[in-house]
N, C-alpha and C positions, 0 to 999 in steps of 0.2 A: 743168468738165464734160468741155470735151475733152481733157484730160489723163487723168483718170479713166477715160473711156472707151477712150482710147489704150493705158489699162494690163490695160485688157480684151484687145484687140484684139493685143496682144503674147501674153498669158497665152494665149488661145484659139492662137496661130499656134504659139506654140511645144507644146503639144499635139500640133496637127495635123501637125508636123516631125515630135514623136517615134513618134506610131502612123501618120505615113506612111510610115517607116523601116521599122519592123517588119512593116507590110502589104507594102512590094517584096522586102524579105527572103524573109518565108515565099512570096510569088509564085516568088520566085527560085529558093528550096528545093524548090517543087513541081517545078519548071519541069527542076532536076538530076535529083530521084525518077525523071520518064521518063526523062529521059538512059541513068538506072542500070539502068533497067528491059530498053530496049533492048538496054546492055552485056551484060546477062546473058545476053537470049535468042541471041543472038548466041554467047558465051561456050557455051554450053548444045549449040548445033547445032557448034560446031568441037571442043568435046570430045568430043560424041559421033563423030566422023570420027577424030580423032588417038587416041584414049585417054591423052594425056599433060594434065597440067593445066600445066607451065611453058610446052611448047610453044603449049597455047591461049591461055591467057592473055598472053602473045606478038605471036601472030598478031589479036588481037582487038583489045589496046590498040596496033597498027598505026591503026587506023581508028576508035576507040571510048577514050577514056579518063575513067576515076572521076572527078569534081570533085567529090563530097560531101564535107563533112567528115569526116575519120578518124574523129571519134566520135559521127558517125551512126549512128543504130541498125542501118542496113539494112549500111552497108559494114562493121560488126561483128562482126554476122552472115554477111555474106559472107567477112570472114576468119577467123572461126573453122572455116566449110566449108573452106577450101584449107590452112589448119593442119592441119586433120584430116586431109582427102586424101593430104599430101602429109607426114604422118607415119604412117599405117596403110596408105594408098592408099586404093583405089576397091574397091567391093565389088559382088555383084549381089546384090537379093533379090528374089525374084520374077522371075526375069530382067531387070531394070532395074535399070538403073546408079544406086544408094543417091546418088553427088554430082549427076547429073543431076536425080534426084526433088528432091532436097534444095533446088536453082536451079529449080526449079519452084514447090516452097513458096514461096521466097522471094518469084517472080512471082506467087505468085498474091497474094500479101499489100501487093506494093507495087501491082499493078495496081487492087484493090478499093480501095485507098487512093486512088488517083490519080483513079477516078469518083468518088469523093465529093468529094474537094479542086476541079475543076471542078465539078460541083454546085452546092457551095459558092457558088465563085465570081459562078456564074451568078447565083444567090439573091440575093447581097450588093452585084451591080454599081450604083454609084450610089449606095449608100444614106448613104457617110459623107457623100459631099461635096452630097446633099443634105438633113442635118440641119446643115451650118455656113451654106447656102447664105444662109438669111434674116437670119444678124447681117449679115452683110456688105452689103445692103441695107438698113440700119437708117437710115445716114446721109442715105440718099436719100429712104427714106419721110421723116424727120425735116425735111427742107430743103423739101420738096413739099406738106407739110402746114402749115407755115409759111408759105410764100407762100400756098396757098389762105385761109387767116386765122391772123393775127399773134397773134391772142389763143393759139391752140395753145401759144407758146412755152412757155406756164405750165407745159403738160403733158411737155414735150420739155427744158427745164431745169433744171426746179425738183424736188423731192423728189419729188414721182409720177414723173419719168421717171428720175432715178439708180434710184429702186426696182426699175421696173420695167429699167430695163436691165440692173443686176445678175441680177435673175431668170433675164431674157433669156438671159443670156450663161453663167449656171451650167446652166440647161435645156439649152443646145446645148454645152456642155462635157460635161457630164454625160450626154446621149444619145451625144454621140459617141464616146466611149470606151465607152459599152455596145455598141454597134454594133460596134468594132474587139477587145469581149472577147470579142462572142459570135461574131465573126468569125476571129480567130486563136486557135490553138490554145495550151495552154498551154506557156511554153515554162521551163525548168528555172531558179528561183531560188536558187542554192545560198548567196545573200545577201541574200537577201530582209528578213533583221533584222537590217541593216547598222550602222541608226543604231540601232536598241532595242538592240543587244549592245553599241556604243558608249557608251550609256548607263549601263549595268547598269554603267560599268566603276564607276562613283561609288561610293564604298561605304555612304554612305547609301538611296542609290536600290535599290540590290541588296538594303540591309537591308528597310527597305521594302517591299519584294516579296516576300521569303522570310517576311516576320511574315505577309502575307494567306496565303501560298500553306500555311504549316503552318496559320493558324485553317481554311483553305478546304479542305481536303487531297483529300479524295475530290472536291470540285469540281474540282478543278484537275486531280486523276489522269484525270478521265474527260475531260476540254476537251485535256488533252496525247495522250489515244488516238485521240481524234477530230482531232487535229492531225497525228499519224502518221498518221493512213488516208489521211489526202488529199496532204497534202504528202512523206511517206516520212520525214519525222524530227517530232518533237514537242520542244519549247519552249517551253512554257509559258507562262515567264518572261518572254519578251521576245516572247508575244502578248498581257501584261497590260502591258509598254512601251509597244507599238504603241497600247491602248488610251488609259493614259495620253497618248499625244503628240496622238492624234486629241481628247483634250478640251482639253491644251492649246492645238492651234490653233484648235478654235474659240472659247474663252476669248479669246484674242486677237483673234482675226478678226471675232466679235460685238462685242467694244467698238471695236475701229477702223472696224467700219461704222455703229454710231451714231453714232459724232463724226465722220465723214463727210456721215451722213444727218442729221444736225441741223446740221452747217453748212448745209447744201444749204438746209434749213428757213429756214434765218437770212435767208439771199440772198435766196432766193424772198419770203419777206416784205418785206425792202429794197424790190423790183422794182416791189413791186406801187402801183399808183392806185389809190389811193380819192378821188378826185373823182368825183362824180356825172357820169354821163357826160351829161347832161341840160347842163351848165353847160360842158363842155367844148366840147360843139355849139356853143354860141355863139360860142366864139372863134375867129379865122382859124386855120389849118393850123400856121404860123410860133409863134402864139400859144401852143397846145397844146402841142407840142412843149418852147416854154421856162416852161411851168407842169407842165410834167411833170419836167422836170429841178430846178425850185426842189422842188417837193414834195418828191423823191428824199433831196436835200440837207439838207430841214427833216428827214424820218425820221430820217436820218443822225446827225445832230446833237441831236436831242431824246433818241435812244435811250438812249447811256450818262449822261444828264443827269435823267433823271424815271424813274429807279430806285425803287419804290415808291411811287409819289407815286398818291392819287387824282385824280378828274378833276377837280375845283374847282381841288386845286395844280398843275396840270398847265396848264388854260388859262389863270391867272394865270402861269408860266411860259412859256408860250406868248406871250402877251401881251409880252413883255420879248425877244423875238424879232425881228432885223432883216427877216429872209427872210419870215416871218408875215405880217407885214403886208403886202410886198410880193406876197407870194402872195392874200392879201383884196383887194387893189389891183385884182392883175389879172382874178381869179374875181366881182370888185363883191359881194363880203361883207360892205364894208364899212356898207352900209345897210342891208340883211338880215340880222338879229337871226339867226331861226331859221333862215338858209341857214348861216350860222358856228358854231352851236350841233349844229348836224348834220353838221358838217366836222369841228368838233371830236372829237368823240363817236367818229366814222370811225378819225379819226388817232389816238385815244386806244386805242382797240382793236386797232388795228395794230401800235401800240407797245407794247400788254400783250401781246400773243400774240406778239412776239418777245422778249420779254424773258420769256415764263413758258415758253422750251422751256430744258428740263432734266434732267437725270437723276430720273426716277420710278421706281413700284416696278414697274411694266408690263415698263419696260425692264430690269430686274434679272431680270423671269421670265424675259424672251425670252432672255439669256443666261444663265441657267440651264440653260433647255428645250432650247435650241441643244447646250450642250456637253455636257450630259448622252447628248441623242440622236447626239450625235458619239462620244459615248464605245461606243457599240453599235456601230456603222459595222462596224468590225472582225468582231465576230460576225455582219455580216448579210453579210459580203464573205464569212464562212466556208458559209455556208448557201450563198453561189452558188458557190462553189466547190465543194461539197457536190454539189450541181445537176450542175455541169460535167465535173464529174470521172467523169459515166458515159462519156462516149464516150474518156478517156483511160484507164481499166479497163479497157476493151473490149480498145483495142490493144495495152495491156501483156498481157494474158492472150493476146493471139493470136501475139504473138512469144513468149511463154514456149512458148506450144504447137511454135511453130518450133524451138526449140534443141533443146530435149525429143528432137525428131526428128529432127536432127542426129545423136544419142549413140545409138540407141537400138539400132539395126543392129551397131553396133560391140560383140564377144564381150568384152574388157575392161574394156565399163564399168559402172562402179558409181555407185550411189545417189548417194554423195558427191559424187562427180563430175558428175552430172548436178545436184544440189541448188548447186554451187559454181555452174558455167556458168549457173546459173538465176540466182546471186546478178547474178553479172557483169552480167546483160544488164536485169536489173530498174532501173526506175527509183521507180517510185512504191512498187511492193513491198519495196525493197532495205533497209531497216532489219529487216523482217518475213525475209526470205531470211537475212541476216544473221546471225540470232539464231539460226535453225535450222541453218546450218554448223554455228554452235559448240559447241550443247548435241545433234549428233548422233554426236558420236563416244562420249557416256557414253551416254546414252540415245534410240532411234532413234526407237523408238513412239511418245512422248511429247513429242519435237522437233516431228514430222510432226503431230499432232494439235493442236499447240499451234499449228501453221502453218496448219490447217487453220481453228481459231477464229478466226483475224488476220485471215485471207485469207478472207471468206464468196464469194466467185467462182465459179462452180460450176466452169470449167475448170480454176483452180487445187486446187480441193479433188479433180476427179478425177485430177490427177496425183498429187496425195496417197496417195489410195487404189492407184494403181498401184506407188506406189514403196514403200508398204505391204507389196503384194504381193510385191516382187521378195525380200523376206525367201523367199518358198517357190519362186518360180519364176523360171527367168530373165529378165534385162533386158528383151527382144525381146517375150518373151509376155505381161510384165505389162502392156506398152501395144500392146498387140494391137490396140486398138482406138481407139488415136488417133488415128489417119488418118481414119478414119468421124467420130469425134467432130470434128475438127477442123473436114472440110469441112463436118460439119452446122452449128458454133461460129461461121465462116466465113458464112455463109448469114445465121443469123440477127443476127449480128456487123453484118453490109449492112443487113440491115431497121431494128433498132434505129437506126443511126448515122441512118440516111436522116428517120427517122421524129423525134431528137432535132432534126437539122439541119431539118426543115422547121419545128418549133416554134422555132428562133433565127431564120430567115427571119423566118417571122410576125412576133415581135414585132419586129426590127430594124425590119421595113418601118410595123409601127404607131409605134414609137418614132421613126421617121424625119420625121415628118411633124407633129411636136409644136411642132417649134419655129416652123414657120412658121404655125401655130395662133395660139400665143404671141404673135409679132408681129404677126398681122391683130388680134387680138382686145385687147392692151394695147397696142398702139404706134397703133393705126388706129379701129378702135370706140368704146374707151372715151373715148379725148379728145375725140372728134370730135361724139357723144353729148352727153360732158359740157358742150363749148363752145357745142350748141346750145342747151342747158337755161340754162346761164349767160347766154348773150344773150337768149333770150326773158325770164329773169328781169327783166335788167339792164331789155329793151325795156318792160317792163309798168311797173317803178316810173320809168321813163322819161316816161312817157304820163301816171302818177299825177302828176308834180310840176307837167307840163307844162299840166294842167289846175287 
């Protein structure tokens, strides 16, 4: 048990390594965004003084320097602005300097990020490291309940407690990684079907897949479009992999915990006395003790020997036993007919119920039901991804609106060019941007409208409609009105995100508090309940014999 347990206790820590890695990272990542944010404004007030952009940027990374990643969105962004600058220059519109406005957008879009990331924060403190808090207490409730009465052990060793500490230990695995999904952002798998596409290399497995996916055809085409909206490419094939692997291991995983959980079963029967405890009172403390150990021994030894045997052949067996009799000896069975007759009877039961645990048909459902329901897993991961993927829409359409307004001031540019630099900086959209580069240089109307059905975003479909436009008017005038639109995009952009985020607080914080439910109520109640009902039992036919 404490091996088993131990292999818990490694499984959960390495868990908790890998989404404590990812949580100081994205900490870390926030922590550069202000850095950036500063740099800029800083950046922003010395170019408006010099009017040169090498001299500023110069003078700025004296006292201020980038540490974001190059392919960060935001330092992307920012080099696409001093590309631009510093191959057209600077322009005014409005009387205001087009690259100053431009580091404005940008601030204003890393700083509504940065409230919300603190937000966040705030909402989420504490919450992981109190859903692991209660395994790590398990040992001590387990050892504390034990000394208050011995008889617990039953519940704390035996098949009720592997059961329940598996439970245990999946509940707080499994809250805490929801805690740390609905906490960190998504962040870019561009190998997410590492092993599924390793698989697919087999060319059976591949064949396999390609006979469901031609019987399945319009299933499969609409599961792959739905796989492109949210991830930015679709795969089908190796999202019916990923199925397959998830029923493989719990295939595996359900029959290696019943031959787990039926050993358990086996031991816990070995353990147990069936000596009236009426008969046990009578003997000194020393006495007990070495009638508890012959017992153990006689189970021991009788088990693989009376293999189908009824109870007639079993206590004639019995009889031809050295330890038997010395056991009758010390219990004084041996002048009490019906005390040995009822010993008997005990021990015979004991030994058919370890000997009749075996693979049934029960246990054929539960791994069935098991890997069937494992084989969904994947679909239901895609429905919260489904879920989650609003607040990453949101962002991506609020930087497209950023580039957008990058280009737009500029008399040379064109459609293409703004539809390219949109490819560039999408991530979630970028298969969808992709497709409309290619089929816009034969047909433009039709690209854009097709872009338009991919993309149901209302900010993306209104730059649709604006580049629509620039067929009759120019660049500048078709999004006359993006600035309006945006800061209003912006606005509501905060509300939503604010209003998604307090729904992942909620339930983090209810999901946080499950597991220590869990261990009051299976590790603490239920034994302690059950050990009382058992001793009153034990007391009542205690009193019957003794009368």
């Amino acid at each position: 048990m404490w091996i088993f347990e131990g292999i818990l206790y490694v499984i959960l820590l390495l868990v908790f390594i890998r989404y404590d890695r990812k949580k100081r990272l994205w900490i870390k990542t926030v922590s550069q965004e202000e850095k950036f944010e500063h740099y800029l404004s800083e950046l922003s007030a010395t170019y408006g003084k010099q009017k040169n952009i090498e001299e500023a940027v110069a003078e700025v990374e004296e006292s201020h320097t980038v540490i974001l990643p190059t392919e960060h969105s935001y330092v992307r962004i920012y080099g696409a602005m001093c590309a631009v600058i510093r191959e057209d220059g600077d322009i005014l519109s409005d009387g205001y300097s087009v690259f100053q406005r431009n580091l404005q957008y940008l601030k204003e879009e890393i700083r509504e990020n940065l409230l919300l990331c603190k937000s966040k924060m705030h909402g989420f403190t504490g919450l992981d490291v109190l859903s692991v808090l209660p395994v790590c207490f398990l040992p001590v409730v387990r050892l504390w309940a034990i000394r208050v009465s011995e008889g617990l052990s039953v519940y704390y060793y035996g098949s009720y407690g592997m059961l329940t500490t598996v439970l245990l230990f999946a509940a707080t695995i499994g809250i805490y990684g929801l805690i740390l999904w609905l906490f960190l952002p998504d962040e870019e798998q561009k190998d997410r079907y590492r092993l599924e596409k390793w698989l697919l290399q087999f060319p059976w497995m591949a064949y396999l897949l390609d006979v469901y996916v031609s019987r399945h055809y319009t299933k499969c085409l609409k599961k792959n479009e739905q796989i492109k909206q949210l991830q930015g490419f679709g795969n089908v094939r190796a999202f019916l992999m990923k199925k397959v692997c998830f029923f493989a291991a719990a295939l595996l995983g359900s029959v290696l915990f019943l031959t787990v959980y039926q050993n358990a079963e086996r031991s816990q029967i070995l353990t147990q006395i069936k000596i009236p405890s009426y008969q046990l009172m009578m003997l000194p403390e020393r006495a007990q003790e070495q009638v508890k150990k012959q017992y153990q021994e006689l189970v021991a030894q009788v088990v693989p020997e009376t293999f189908k045997m009824d109870q007639e052949a079993f206590k004639e067996h019995l009889e031809q036993l050295a330890v038997w009799e010395e056991l009758k000896q010390e219990l004084s069975l041996t002048e009490s007919v019906q005390g040995a007759e009822e010993f008997v009877k005990a021990l015979f039961l004991q030994v058919r119920a370890y000997q009749g645990i075996r693979i049934a048909w029960y246990h054929i459902l539960f791994i069935v039901v098991v890997s069937i329901l494992a084989f969904q897993i994947p679909e239901l991961f895609l429905v919260a991804e489904q879920w989650k993927s609003r607040e990453k829409r949101m962002s991506e359409c609020l930087r497209l609106q950023t580039v957008v307004l990058l280009l737009i001031h500029y008399e040379k540019t064109t459609v293409e060019e703004i539809l390219s630099q949109m490819e560039n900086f999408a991530v979630l959209f970028q298969s969808q941007m992709a497709e409309a580069v290619d089929h816009f240089s034969y047909d433009r109307i039709r690209s854009l409208q097709k872009l338009k059905q991919e993309i149901p975003d209302e900010p993306v479909q209104r730059i649709c409609d604006a580049l629509e436009f620039c067929e009759e008017l120019p660049v500048e005038e078709a999004f006359l009105n993006l600035e309006d639109e945006r800061e209003y995009f912006l606005k509501k952009n905060m509300e939503e995100r604010r209003n998604y985020q307090g729904e992942c607080i909620a339930l983090a914080k209810m999901a946080a508090y499950l597991p220590m439910f869990l261990l009051i109520i299976l590790k603490l109640v239920v034994p302690f309940v059950a050990e009382g009902l058992s001793e009153l039992h034990a007391y009542s036919q205690s009193m019957t014999g003794f009368f």
